[in-house]
C-alpha positions in Angstrom: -5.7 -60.6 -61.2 -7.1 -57.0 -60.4 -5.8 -53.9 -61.0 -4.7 -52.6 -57.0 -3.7 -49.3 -57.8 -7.2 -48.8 -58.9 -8.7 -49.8 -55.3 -5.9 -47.2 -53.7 -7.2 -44.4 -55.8 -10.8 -45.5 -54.9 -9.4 -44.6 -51.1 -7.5 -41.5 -51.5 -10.8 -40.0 -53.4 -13.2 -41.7 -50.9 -15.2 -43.4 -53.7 -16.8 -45.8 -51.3 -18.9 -47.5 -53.9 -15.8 -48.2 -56.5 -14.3 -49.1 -53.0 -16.6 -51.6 -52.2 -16.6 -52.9 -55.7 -13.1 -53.0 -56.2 -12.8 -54.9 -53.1 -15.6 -57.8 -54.1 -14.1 -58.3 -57.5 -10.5 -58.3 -56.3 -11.5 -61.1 -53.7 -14.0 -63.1 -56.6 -11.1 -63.1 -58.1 -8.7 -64.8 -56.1 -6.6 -62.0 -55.4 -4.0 -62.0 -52.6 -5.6 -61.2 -49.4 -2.4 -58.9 -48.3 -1.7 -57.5 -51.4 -5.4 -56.4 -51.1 -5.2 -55.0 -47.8 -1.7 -53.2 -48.7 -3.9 -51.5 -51.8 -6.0 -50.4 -48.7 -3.4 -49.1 -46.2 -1.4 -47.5 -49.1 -5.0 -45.3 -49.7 -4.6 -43.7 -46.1 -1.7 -43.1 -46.1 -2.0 -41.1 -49.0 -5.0 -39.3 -47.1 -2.8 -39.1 -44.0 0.2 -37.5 -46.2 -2.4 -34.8 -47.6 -4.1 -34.5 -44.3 -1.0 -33.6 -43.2 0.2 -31.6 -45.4 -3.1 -29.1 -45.5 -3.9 -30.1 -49.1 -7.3 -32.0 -47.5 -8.8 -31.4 -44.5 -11.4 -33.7 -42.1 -14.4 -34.0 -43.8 -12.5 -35.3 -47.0 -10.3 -37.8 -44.6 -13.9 -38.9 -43.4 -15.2 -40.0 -46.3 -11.8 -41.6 -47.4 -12.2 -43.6 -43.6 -15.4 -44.6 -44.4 -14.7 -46.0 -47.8 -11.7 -47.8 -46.3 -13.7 -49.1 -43.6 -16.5 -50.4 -45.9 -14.0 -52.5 -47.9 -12.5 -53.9 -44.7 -16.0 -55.1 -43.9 -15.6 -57.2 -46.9 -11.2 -58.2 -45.8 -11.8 -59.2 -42.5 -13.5 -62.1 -42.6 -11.4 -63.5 -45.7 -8.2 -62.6 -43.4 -9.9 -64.2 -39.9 -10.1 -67.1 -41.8 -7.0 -67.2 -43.4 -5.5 -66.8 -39.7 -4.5 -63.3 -41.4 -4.9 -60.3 -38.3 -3.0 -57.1 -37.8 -0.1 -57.3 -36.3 -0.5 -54.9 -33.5 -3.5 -53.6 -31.2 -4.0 -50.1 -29.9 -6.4 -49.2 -26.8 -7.8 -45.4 -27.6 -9.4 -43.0 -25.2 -10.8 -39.8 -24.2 -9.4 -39.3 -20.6 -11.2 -39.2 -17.2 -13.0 -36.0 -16.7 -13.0 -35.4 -21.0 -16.1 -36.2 -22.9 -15.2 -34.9 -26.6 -14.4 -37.4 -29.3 -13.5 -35.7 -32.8 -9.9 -35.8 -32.6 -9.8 -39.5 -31.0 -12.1 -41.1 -33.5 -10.3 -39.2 -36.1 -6.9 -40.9 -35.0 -8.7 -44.7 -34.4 -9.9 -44.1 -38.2 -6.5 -43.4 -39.0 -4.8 -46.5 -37.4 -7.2 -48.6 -38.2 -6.3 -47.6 -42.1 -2.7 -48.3 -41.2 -3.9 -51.6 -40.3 -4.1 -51.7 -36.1 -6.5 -53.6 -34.4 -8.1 -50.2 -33.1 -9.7 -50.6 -29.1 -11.9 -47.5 -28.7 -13.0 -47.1 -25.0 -14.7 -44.0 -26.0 -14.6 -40.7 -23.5 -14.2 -40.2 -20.0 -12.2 -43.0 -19.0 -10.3 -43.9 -16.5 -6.9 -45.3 -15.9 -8.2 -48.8 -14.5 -10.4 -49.5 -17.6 -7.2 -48.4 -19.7 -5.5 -51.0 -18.0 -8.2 -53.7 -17.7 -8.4 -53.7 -21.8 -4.3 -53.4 -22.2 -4.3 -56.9 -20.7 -7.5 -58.2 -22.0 -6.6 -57.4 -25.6 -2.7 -57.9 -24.6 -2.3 -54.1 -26.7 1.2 -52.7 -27.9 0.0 -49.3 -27.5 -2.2 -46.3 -25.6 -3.7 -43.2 -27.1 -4.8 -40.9 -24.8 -6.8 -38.0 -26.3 -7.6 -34.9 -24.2 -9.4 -31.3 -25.1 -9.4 -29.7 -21.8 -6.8 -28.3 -20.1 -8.2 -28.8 -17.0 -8.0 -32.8 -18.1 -4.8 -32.3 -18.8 -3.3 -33.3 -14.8 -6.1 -36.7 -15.5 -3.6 -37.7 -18.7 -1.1 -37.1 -16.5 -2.5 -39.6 -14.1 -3.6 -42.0 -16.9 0.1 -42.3 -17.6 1.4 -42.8 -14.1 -1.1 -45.6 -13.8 -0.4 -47.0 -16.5 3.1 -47.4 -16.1 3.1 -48.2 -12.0 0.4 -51.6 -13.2 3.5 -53.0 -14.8 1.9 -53.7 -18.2 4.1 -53.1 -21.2 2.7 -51.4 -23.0 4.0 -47.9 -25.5 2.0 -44.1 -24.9 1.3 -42.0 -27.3 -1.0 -38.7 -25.9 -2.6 -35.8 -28.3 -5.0 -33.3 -28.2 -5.3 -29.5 -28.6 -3.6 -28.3 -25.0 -1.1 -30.4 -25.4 2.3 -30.3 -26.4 5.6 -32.3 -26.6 7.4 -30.8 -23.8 3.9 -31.9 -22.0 4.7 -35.5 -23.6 7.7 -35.9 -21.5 7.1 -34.3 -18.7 4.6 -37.0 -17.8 6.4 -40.0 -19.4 4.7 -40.5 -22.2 6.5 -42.3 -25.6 5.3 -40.4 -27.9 3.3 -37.2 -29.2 1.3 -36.6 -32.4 0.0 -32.9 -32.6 -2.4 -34.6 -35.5 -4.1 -37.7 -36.8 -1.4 -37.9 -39.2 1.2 -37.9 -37.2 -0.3 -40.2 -34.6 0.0 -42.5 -37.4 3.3 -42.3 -38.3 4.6 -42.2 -34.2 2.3 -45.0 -33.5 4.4 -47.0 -36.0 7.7 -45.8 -35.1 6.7 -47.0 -31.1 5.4 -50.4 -31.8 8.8 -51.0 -34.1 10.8 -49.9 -31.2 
């Protein structure tokens, strides 16, 4: 049996190649598939704590995402096979009128480390192709990302729709304009001001 906490360090440094290689022996050697995955997840969140906390900053939670999604390359198809999949499925998006991406891809990144099956619709979309993929991918939860203010009235609307379609489905909006007093005034669930924090809210929804 391997050594875990050795793979979780590999994450929180972003050694993608001791990553990779952690993850190949671990599973040559019969490991246990979740335990694997929990050394994973446990790596981000780690990142996300110091993300958080101002003692690392993006590029450094980049490379830490792309040694974690490296080694899930390796996971997923043990844990597809093994009937194994996360237990809950987030659509993500830019809204309509909004084309920038940083902060959105940062927080996919994030829940896909926390384990999420991550739905990225990219930028500019609207509230019927939100919809459209909460019921094709039956999703517990929205992230709507917006830069602008001038997108902010098109989250606004995103929201409304969302919730007059009927689909059940929790809301969780970010982005630099807005705030949590913005949260609620549109009926949103939640509110992360970072990746971090979406994290940690997009949890605390889907246990709800």
């Amino acid at each position: 049996m391997s050594d875990l906490s050795i793979l979780t360090e590999a994450i929180k440094n972003g050694n993608r190649a001791d990553a990779v290689r952690l993850t190949s022996e671990a599973l040559s050697g019969g490991d246990d598939l979740h335990a694997i995955l929990a050394a994973l997840v446990d790596g981000m969140d780690d990142v996300g704590r110091r993300f958080k906390s101002n003692e690392i900053f993006v590029p450094e939670v980049l490379i830490a995402a792309r040694a974690m999604k490296e080694s899930m390359a390796q996971l997923e198809p043990k844990l597809l096979a093994a009937g194994i999949r996360p237990e809950f499925t987030a659509v993500i998006g830019t809204v309509q009128g909004d084309l920038h991406d940083i902060g959105k891809n940062l927080v996919g990144m994030m829940w896909k480390g926390a384990n999420f099956n991550v739905v990225d619709l990219g930028t500019n979309v609207s509230p019927e192709r939100i919809i459209d993929a909460v019921r094709e991918h039956k999703a517990n939860l929205v992230g709507l990302s917006a830069l602008l203010t001038t997108t902010m009235p098109a989250m606004k609307g995103a929201v409304q729709a969302i919730r007059a379609s009927g689909v059940n489905v929790k809301v969780l909006v970010g982005g630099a304009p807005i705030t949590g007093d913005f949260a609620r005034e549109i009926g949103a669930d939640g509110f992360a001001p970072d990746a971090a924090s979406a994290v940690e809210v997009a949890r605390q929804l889907v246990a709800a």
